[in-house]
C-alpha positions as CSV (number, residue, x, y, z in Angstrom):
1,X,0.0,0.0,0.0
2,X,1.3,3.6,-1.0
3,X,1.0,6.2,2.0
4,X,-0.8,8.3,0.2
5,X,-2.1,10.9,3.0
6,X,-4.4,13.1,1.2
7,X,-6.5,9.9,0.0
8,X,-6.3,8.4,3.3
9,X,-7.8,11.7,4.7
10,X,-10.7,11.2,2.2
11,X,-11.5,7.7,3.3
12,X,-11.8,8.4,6.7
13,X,-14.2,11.6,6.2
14,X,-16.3,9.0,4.3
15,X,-15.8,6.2,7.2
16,X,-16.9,9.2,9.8
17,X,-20.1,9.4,8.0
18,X,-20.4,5.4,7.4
19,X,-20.3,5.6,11.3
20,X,-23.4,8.0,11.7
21,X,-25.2,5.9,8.9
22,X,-24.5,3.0,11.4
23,X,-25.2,4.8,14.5
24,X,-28.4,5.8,13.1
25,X,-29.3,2.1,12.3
26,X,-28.6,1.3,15.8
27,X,-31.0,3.7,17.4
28,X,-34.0,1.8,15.4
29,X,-32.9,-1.8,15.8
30,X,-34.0,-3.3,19.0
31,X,-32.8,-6.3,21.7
32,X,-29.4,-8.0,20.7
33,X,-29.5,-6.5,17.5
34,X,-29.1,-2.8,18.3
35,X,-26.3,-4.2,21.7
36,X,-23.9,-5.8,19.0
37,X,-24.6,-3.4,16.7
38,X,-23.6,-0.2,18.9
39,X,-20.3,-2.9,20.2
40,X,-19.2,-3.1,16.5
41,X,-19.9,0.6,16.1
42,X,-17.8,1.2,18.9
43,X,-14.7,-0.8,17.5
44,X,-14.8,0.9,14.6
45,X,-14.9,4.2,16.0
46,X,-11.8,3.4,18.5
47,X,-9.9,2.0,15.1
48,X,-10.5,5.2,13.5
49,X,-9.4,7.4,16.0
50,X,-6.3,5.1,15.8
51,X,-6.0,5.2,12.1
52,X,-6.1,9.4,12.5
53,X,-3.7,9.2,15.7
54,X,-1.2,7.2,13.0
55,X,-1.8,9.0,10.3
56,X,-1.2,12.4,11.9
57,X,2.0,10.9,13.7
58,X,3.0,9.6,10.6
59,X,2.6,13.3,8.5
60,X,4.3,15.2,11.5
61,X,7.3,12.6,10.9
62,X,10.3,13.4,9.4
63,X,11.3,11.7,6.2
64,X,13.4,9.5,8.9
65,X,11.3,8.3,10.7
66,X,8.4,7.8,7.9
67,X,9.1,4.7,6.9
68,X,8.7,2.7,10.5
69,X,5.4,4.5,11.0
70,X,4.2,3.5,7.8
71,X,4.2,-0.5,8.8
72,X,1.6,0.9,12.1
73,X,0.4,2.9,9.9
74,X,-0.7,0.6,7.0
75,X,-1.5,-2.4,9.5
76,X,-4.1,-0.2,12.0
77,X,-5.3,1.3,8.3
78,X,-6.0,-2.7,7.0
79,X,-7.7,-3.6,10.4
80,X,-10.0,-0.9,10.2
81,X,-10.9,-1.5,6.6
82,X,-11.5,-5.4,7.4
83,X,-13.9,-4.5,10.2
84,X,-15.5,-2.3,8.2
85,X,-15.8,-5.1,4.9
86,X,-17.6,-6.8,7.7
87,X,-20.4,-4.7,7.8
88,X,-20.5,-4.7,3.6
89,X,-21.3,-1.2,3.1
């Protein structure tokens, strides 16, 4: 995968909104449903703040160091993308 920062940016501003879709879902499912539902919600939203936390390490980084945040940076990126293929938006 090729850092590229400014498309990374885009995806999660789209996965932000993907997140309020779901949230939205939540508040009119009912029992087990909406519990697991808000739980996955909640995962996703603590691997997005963790993709942005990387991603703005990784731009604040020198050239130097670039290149050893970009294997966090790439592997938080691919978890969060996986849990979100889950959902199948």
């Amino acid at each position: 995968m090729e850092t590229n920062v400014e498309e990374m940016e885009a995806h999660l501003k789209l996965w932000a909104a993907k997140i309020d879709e779901l949230a939205a879902t939540a508040q009119k499912s009912n029992g087990w449903a909406r519990i697991d539902l808000r739980q996955r919600i909640d995962d996703l939203k603590v691997k997005r703040a963790l993709v942005r936390a990387k991603l703005d390490e990784f731009v604040a980084a020198g050239s130097d160091r670039r290149n050893g945040l970009r294997v966090d940076l790439e592997r938080v990126w691919n978890d969060l993308k996986a849990t979100f293929d889950e959902f199948k938006l």
